[in-house]
C-alpha positions as CSV (number, residue, x, y, z in Angstrom):
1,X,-0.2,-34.9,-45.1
2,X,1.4,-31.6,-44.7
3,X,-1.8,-30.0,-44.2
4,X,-2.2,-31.2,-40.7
5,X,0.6,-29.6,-39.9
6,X,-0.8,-26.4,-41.0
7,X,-3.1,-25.8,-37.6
8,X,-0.1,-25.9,-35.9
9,X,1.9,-23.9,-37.9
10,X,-0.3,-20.9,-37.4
11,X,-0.6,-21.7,-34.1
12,X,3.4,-21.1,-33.4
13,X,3.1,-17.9,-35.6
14,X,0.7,-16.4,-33.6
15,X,2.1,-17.4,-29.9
16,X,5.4,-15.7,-31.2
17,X,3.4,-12.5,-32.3
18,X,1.7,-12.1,-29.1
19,X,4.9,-12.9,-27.1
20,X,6.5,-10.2,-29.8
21,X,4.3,-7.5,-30.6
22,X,3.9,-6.1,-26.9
23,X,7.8,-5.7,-26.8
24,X,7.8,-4.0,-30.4
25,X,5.0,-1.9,-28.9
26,X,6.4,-0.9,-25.8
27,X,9.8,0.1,-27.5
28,X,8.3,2.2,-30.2
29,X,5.8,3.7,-28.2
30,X,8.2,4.2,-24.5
31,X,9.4,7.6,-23.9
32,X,13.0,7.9,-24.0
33,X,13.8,10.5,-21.0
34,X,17.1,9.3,-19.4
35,X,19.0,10.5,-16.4
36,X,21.5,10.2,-14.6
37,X,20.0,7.7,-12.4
38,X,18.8,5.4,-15.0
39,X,22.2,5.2,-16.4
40,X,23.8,4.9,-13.0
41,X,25.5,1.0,-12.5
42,X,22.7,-1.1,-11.8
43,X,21.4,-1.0,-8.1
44,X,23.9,-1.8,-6.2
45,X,24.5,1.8,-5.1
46,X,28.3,2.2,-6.3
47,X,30.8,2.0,-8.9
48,X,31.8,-1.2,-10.0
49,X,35.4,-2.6,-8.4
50,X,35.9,-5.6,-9.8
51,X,35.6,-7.5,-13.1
52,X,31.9,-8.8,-14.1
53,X,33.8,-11.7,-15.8
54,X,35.4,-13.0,-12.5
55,X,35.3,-16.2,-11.4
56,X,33.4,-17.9,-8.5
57,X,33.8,-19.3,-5.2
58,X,33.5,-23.2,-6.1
59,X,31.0,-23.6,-2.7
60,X,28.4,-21.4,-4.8
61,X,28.1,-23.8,-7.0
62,X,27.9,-26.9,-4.8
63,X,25.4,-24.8,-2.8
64,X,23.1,-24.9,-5.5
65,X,24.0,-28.6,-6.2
66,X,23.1,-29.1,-2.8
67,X,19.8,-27.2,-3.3
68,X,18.8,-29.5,-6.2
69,X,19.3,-32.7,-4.1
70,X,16.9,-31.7,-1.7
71,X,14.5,-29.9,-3.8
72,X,14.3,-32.7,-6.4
73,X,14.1,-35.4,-3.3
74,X,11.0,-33.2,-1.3
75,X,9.5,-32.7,-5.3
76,X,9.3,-36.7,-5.8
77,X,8.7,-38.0,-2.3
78,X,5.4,-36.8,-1.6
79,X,3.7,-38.0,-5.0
80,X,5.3,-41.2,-4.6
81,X,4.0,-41.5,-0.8
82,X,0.4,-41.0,-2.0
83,X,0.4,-43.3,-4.8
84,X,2.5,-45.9,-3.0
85,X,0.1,-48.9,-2.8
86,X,-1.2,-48.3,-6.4
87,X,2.7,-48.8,-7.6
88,X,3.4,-51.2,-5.6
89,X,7.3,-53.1,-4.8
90,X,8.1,-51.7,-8.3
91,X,7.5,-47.9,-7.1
92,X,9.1,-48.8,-4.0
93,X,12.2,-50.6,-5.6
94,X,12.8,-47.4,-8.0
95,X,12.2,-44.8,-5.2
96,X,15.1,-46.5,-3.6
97,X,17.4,-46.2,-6.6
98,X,16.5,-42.7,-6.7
99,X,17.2,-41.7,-3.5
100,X,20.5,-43.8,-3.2
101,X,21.9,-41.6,-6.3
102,X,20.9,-38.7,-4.2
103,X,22.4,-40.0,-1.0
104,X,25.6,-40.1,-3.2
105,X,24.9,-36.3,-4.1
106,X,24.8,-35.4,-0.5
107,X,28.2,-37.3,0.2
108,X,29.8,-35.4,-2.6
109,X,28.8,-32.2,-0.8
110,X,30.0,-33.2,2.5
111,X,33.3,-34.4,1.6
112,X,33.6,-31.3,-0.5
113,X,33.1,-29.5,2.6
114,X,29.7,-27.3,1.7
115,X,28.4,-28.2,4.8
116,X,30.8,-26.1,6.4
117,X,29.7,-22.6,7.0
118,X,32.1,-20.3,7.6
């Protein structure tokens, strides 16, 4: 029984090796030269001024809430329209559900007010 497992086993081993051994490669075989400008803070041109631990502005996050609510709606929609009449009421039924949970996304945002650009 085990022994169909043993394919796959091998399989894993090796995927990890080739996702590993260019890394190991590349570290042991880089040339280590820095400078001042590879050690400089990031890209950003300057000195950091403030804490990298601070917290965020809470419309960032419903940003990207809002962001998921319209990607996931445009990612569904169009597979759905094409295989509408193969699905049937059913399809057409759960599409609904689906974009009535959104519609309650999309009122969270606006009554959180990250429709409001300032």
């Amino acid at each position: 029984m085990l022994e169909n497992y043993l394919p796959i086993l091998l399989f894993i081993i090796i995927g990890i090796g080739f996702g590993i051994m260019p890394m190991l490669a590349g570290f042991v075989l880089g040339p280590r030269r820095p400078d001042d400008e590879k050690l400089s803070p990031y890209e950003c041109g300057f000195e950091p001024f403030e804490d990298a631990h601070a917290k965020f502005d809470v419309r960032y996050y419903l940003v990207a809430i809002l962001f998921i609510i319209f990607d996931l709606e445009i990612a569904f929609l169009f597979p759905w329209a094409v295989v509408l009449d193969d699905i049937g009421g059913f399809g057409l039924v759960a599409m609904f559900i689906f974009l009535g949970i959104l519609v309650v996304g999309f009122i969270y945002e606006w009554m959180k007010g990250a429709l409001e650009w300032e």
